[in-house]
Phi, psi and omega in degrees: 000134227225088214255342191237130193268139207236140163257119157262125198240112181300153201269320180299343168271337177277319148308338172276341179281299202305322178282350317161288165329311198284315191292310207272306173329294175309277161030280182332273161328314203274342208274318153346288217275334189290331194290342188296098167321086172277007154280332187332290186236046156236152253168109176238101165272173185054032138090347160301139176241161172279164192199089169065003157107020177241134138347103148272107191281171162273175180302144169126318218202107190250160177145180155284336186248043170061025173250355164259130216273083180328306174295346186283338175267350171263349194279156184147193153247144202229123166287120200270127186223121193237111146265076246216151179306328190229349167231046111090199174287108181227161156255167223162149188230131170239146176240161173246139180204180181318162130233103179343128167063349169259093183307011199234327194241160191231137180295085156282115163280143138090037182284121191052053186012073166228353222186134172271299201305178170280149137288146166266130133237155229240122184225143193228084196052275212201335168265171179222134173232158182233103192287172180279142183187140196300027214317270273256006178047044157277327190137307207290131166228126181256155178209172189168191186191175179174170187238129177241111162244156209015288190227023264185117171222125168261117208240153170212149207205140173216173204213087181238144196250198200304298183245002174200156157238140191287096166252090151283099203271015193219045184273136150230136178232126184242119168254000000 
C-alpha cells in the first residue's frame, strides 16, 4: 500500500511552477521590507515625529531626539570685539540667557556696552535677529543679526540715535 501520490509533471509546467515561485517570493520580500517600522525604536521628544527613522523636531528644538532647546547654544558669556563706524573699535562682555516661557527668544546684557536694560533678539537655528527696539525707552534704537557658528557668533548691528547712527558690521562674540 502506497501512502504517496506521485505527479507527473510536464517540464513546461514546472517551468511555469518555478517562475510562479520565483514572482510570489519577490512579491514577498518587497512586501517585508516596506512593513519595517524605521520609528520603532526612535524617541522623538518635545513634541518631534519620526520621519523614516529621523526626528522631526519642532521650532525651537534640535537633536537627534528633539532634546535640546536650539536657544540654550547661544546662551552664555561672550567677549565682544566691535568694530563700528562712529565709535570706532571696542571690546566689551555681553551675555546671553532665557527669556522665560519664550522658546525662541533670548536676553542680551550688557549690549554694544550701550544700553542698561537687555535686548530681545529671536533665534532661529544657528541665526539670531535683534527686531529694532528701544531697551533704555531713550530715543536710541537697535537692531540686528548674527550667525553662531560653535562658540562664535558673527554678529552685525546698528545703534541709531537722535543725529547718528552707529554700523557695526564687524562684531565677533567669542564665548
Amino acid at each position: 500500500m502506497n501512502r504517496f501520490v506521485q505527479i507527473k509533471v510536464m517540464p513546461s509546467q514546472l517551468f511555469e511552477l518555478f517562475r510562479r515561485l520565483i514572482f510570489f517570493s519577490g512579491v514577498f520580500c518587497i512586501i517585508l521590507s516596506g512593513c519595517t517600522d524605521k520609528c520603532k525604536n526612535t524617541t522623538c521628544n518635545n513634541g518631534g515625529t519620526c520621519i523614516d527613522g529621523t526626528c522631526n523636531c519642532p521650532p525651537g528644538y534640535q537633536g537627534d531626539s528633539c532634546n535640546y532647546e536650539t536657544r540654550s547654544f547661544f546662551f552664555g558669556t561672550y567677549n565682544v570685539h566691535a568694530v563700528c563706524s562712529q565709535s570706532g573699535t571696542s571690546d566689551y562682555t555681553a551675555n546671553i540667557s532665557e527669556v522665560p516661557g519664550q522658546l525662541l527668544e533670548v536676553n542680551i546684557a550688557n549690549f554694544g556696552n550701550a544700553f542698561s536694560n537687555d535686548v530681545t533678539a529671536t533665534v532661529n537655528g544657528t541665526h539670531i535677529t535683534i527686531a529694532s527696539q528701544s531697551p533704555d525707552n531713550d530715543g536710541r534704537l537697535v537692531s540686528g543679526s548674527g550667525t553662531l557658528a560653535g562658540n562664535t557668533i558673527q554678529m552685525s548691528y546698528s545703534i541709531a540715535g537722535a543725529t547718528s547712527t552707529d554700523i557695526c558690521d564687524e562684531t565677533t562674540w567669542v564665548k
